[in-house]
N, C-alpha and C positions, 0 to 999 in steps of 0.2 A: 166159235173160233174159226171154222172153215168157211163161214161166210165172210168172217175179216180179214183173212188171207186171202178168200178170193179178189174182196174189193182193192185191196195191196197191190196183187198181180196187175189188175186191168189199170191202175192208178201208174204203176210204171212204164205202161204201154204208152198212156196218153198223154202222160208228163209233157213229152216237148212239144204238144199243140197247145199247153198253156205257159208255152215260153218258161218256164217256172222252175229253179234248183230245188227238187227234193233230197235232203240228206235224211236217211232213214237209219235209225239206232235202236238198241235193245241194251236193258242190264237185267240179268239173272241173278238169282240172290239165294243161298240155303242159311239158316240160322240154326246153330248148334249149343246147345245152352241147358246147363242143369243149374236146377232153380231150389231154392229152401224155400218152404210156403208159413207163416205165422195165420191162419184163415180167423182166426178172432172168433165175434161169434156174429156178424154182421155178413150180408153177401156182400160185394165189391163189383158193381158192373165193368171198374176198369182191370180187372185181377187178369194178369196174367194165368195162360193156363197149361194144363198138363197135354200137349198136343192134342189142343180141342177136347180136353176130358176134364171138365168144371168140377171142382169140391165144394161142398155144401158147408154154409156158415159152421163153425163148431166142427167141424173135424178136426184130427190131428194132425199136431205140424205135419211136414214128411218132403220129401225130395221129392221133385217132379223130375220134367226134360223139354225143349223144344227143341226138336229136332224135324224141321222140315223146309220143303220151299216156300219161299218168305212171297208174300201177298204185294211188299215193295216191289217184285219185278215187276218190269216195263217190258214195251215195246212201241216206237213212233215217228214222227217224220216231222223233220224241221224244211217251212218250204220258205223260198226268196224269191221275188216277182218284183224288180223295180220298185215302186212306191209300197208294195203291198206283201206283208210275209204271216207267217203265220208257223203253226204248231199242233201238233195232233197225237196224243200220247195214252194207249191204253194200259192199264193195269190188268197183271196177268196174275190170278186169284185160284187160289185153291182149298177156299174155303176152311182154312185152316182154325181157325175158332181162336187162334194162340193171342190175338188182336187186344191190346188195352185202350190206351191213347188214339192208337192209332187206325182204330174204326176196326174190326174182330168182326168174323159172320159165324154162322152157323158151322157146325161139324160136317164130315163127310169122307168118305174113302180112303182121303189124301190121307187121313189122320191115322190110320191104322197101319198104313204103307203098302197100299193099293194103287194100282197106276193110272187107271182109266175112265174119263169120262167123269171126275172129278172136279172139273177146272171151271173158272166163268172170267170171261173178257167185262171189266168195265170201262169207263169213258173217265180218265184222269183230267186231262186238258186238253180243249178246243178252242180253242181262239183261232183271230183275225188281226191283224193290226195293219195299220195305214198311215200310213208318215206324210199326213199332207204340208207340213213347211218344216225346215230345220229346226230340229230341237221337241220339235211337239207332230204327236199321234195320236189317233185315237181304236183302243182295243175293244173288240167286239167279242164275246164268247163265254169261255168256262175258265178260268185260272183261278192261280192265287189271289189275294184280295190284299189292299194296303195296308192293313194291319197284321198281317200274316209276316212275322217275322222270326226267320227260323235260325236260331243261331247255337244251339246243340247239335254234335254229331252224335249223339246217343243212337244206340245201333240195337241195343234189345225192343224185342215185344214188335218187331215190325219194323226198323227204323222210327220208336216209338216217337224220339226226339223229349224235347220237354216241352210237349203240345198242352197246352192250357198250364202246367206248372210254372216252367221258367221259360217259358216261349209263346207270347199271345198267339193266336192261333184264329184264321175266318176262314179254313176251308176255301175251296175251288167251285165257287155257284157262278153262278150266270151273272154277267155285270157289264152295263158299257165304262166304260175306262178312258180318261183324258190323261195325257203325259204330255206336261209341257216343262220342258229341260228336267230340272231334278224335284218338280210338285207333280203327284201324283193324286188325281180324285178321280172316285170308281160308284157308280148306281148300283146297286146289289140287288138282287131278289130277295124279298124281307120276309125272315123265315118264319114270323107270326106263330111262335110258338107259345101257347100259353100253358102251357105243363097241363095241373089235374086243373087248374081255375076252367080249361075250356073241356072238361069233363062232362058236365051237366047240361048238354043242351042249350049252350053261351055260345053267343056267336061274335068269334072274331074277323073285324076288318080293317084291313089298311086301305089308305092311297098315297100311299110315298113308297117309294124306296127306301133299302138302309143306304146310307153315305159313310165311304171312310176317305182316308187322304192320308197322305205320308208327305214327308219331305226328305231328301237323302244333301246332308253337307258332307262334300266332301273334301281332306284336308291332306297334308302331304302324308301323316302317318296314322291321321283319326278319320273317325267317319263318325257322324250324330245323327240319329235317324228317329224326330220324332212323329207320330202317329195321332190317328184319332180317328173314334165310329161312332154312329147313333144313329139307332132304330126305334120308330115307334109306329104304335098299334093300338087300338081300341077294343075292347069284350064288353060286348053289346049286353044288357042283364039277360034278355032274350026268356025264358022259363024257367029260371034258377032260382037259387036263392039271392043270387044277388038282386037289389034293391036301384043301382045306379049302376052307370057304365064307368069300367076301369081303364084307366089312360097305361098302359105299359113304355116306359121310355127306356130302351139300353142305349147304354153309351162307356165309351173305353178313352181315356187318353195314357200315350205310354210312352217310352223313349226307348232306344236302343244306342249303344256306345260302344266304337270298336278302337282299338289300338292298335297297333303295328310295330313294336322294336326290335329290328333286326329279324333272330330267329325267334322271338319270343312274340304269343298275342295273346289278348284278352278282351274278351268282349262281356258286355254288362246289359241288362235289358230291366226294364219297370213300369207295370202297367195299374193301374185304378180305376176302375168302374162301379157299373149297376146292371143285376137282372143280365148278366151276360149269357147264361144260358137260352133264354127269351129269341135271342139273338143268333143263335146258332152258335156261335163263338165257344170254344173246346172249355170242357170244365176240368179236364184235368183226371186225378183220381177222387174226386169229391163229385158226388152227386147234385143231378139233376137241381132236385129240393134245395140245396142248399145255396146255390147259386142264381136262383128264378125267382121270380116276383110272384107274390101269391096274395089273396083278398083278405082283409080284414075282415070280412063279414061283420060290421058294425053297423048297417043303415047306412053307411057313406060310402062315397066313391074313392074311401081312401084304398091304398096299397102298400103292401108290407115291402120296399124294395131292398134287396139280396145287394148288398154291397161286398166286393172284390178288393182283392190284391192280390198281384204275384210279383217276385224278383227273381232273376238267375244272374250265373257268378259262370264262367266258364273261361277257362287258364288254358295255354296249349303251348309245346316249345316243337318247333320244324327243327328236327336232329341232320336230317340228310334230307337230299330229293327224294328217298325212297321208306321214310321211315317219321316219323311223327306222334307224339303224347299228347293226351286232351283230359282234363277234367272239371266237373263243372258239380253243380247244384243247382237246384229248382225248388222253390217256396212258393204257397201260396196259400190264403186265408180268406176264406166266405164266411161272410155275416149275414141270415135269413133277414134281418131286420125285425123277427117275431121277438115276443118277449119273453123270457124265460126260457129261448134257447143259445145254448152256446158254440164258435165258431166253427166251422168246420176247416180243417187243416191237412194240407198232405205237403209231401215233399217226395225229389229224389238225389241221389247222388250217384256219381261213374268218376270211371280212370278207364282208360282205353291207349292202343296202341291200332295208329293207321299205316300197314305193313302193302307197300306196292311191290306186287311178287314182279311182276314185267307190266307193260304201258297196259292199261284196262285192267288188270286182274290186282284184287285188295283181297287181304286177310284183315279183320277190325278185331284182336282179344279184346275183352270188355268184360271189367265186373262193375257190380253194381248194387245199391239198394234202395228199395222204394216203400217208404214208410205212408199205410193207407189211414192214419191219422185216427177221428173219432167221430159221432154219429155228432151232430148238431143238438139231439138230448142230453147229452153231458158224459153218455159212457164212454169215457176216456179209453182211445187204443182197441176198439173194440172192431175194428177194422181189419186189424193186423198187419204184416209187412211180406216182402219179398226181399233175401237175397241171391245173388245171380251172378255165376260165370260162365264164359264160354265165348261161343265166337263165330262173327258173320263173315260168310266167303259170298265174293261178287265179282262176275266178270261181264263188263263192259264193253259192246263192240258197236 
């Protein structure tokens, strides 16, 4: 952290010999939140947790808390140079473990209510961007990806959002990026993930990139924004049991739909794919397995492909400038494509109030529920659920 403050300092020294506006911004975030736990008798890698303090499958219900500095804060600099701007934004981490959706690390100090020496700086977004003619540019770096379309304000578990539920979801990888007027297509770094298939001594290789694209219409009071990704990848048999080499194809098509009446809005999202965890692509509160491509192991080069859906619903009425309601849902259902398993399903739902106490400073109440659905063998509910209320403070400068 002292060595990214120092390169800050020397970066506003030298700013005006790169002709260049830096405007440099921070938002701090604390989330305060008591949670009812159903833990089932399955673990949940996306479970919300008791300030970094996990319960083991089969415990009993019982009331948790999150009550700490949220992993969402930032700090970074938006810079403008003529043809050439750019963005540089770290997250400011405290290892809080409290993380579901929204990527969770390890425990630590923070969790106990320790102050020091706790924290770790990551690299959110880096980018480049280059506006060589009207209308079209092209982006160099780290950001959001085109199918990343985020349209929940959902504010528990991190600014959990409805990442992989009811919000397709590509993470911020590395990608060059073409923007010509409202078509966006982006080269990814292809996350060649083959779950446990590349377990055994299988060697996975690509040579493509993943590619996704967007398109944004926009209209006096609607916007329609549809999407599309696809990665593929090869798993060489190499020393395994496999017999031939597996073709891994993910790919996503999906839409998003917004409205605008007056004070009232609603926005709608629908996505279908395969093998999207393969992909890097957010699974949601379903597992890995249920979502990833895996081997038949028959003598052929067949694959068992994990076929997707999700939908979200999200309703919102602006009361005043300073005061505003949102509520939404998030569905989603994995098919392994094995036989004799059944799908895997989760969902969420919220109601929230976005409360602007003065310019930068939000109160977000927010309750909530997140049902972790069933294993893909058939035991129903075996997941268990989360209810949640409470409430995120942030201030913005």
């Amino acid at each position: 952290m002292k060595k990214f403050i120092a390169v800050c300092a020397v970066l506003l020294f030298v700013a005006p010999a790169f002709a260049a506006d830096w405007a440099f911004y921070g938002s701090q975030r604390v989330h305060t939140y008591y949670m009812y736990n159903d833990y089932g008798s399955q673990a949940v890698a996306a479970r919300p947790t008791n300030n970094g303090v996990a319960s083991a499958p089969g415990d009993n219900n019982d009331w948790g808390m999150q009550w700490a500095f949220q992993p969402g804060s930032r700090f970074g600099a938006k810079v403008k140079a003529d043809k050439v701007s750019g963005q540089i934004e770290m997250g400011l981490n405290m290892n809080n473990a409290n993380s579901g959706s929204a990527g969770g690390t390890a425990s630590s100090s923070s969790t106990n209510g320790t102050s020091g020496g706790d924290g770790f700086v990551s690299m959110r977004r880096a980018y480049g961007v280059w506006k060589f003619a009207d209308n079209m540019s092209l982006k160099v770096g780290k950001d959001y990806t085109p199918v990343s379309n985020l349209t929940s304000g959902t504010v528990f578990d991190d600014d959990g959002n409805f990442l992989g539920v009811g919000d397709f979801y590509g993470a911020r990888p590395g990608q060059l990026a073409l923007e010509l007027g409202a078509f966006e297509i982006a080269f990814i770094t292809n996350k060649v993930n083959g779950g446990a298939i590349t377990t055994a001594n299988i060697d996975p290789d690509n040579n493509v990139p993943k590619v996704e694209a967007r398109y944004t219409l926009k209209m006096d009071k609607f916007q329609i924004i549809p999407y599309g990704g696809v990665q593929y990848f090869k798993i060489s048999e190499g020393t395994s049991t496999l017999t031939d080499d597996l073709d891994i194809i993910s790919y996503v098509v999906g839409g998003v739909v917004k409205a605008d009446i007056g004070a009232f809005y609603i926005i709608g999202q629908a996505a279908y794919g395969q093998n999207w965890s393969n992909a890097g692509w957010a699974s949601g509160t379903n597992g890995f397995g249920a979502n990833a491509a895996s081997a038949s192991l028959d003598g052929t080069d067949d694959v068992n492909d994990a076929e997707s859906w999700l939908v979200g619903l999200i309703a919102g009425l602006r009361f005043t400038d300073t005061l505003k309601f949102e509520a939404g849902v998030g569905y989603r259902v994995d098919d392994t494509g094995i036989n004799g398993y059944d799908d895997a399903v989760g969902w969420k739902a919220y109601g929230q109030v976005v409360w602007t106490l003065a310019p930068g400073v939000y109160l977000v109440p927010e309750v909530g529920y997140i049902d972790y659905g069933q294993t893909v063998t058939g035991d129903a509910d075996n997941y268990g659920y989360t209810w949640y209320a409470g409430a995120k403070w942030q201030i913005d400068f």
